[in-house]
C-alpha positions in Angstrom: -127.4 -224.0 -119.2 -124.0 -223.1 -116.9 -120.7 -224.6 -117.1 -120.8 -228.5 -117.1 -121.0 -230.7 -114.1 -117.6 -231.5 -112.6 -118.4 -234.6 -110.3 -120.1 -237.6 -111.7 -123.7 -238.4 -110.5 -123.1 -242.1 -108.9 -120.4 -239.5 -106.4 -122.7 -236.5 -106.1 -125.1 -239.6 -104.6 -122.8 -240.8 -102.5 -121.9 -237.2 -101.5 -126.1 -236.3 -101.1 -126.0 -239.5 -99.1 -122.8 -238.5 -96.7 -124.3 -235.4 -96.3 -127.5 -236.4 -94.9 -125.6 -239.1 -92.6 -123.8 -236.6 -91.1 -127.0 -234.2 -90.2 -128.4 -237.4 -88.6 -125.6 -237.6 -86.3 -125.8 -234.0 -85.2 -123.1 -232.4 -87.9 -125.3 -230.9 -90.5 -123.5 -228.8 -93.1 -123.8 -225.0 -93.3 -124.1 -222.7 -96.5 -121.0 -221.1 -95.1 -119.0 -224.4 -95.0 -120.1 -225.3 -98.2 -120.3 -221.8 -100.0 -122.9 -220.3 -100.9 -122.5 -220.7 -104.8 -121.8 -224.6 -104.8 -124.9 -224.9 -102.6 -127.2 -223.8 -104.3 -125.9 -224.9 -107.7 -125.8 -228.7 -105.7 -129.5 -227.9 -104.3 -131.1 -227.7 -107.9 -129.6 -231.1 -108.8 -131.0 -232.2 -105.6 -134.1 -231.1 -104.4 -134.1 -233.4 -101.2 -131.5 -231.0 -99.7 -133.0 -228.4 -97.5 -131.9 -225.6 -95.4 -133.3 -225.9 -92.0 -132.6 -224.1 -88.2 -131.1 -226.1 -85.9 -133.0 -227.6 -82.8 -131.5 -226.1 -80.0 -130.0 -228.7 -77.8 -132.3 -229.9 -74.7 -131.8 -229.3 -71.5 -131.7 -233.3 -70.1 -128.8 -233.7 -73.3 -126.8 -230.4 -72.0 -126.4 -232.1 -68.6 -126.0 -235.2 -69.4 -122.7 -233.6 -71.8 -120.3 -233.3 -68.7 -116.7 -235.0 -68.2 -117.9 -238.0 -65.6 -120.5 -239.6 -68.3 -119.2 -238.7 -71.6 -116.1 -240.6 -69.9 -118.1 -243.2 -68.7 -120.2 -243.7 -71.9 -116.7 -244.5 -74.1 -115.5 -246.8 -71.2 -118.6 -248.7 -71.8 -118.3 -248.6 -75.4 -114.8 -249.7 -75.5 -115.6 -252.7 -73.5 -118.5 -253.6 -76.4 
């Protein structure tokens, strides 16, 4: 049974959807950011959260993370 659920469902959606947002943009959470206890007590409510490894990061996307085209990229974007 356990203690009663202190966030309301319609803002532990919005937080399962946050969540998942974030690990599509490369900023997944860990079990040690999120504790270990809360985790898994959020991962029974949810069953579409997952603990996965992390891809390691290719080689053409490690070169291409230097000063010159990071720089470059934002120019570009600010001018959008």
């Amino acid at each position: 049974m356990g203690r009663k659920q202190d966030i309301p469902p319609e803002i532990e959606a919005s937080l399962v959807y946050h969540i998942f947002l974030m690990e599509l943009r490369g900023f997944a959470l860990t079990i040690s950011e999120a504790g270990k206890t809360w985790f898994y007590a959020f991962k029974k409510r949810d069953p579409n959260l997952s603990v996965r490894k992390p891809d390691a990061l290719s080689l053409a996307r490690a070169r291409g993370m230097n000063k010159a085209d990071v720089t470059k990229f934002f120019e570009m974007f600010e001018n959008c």
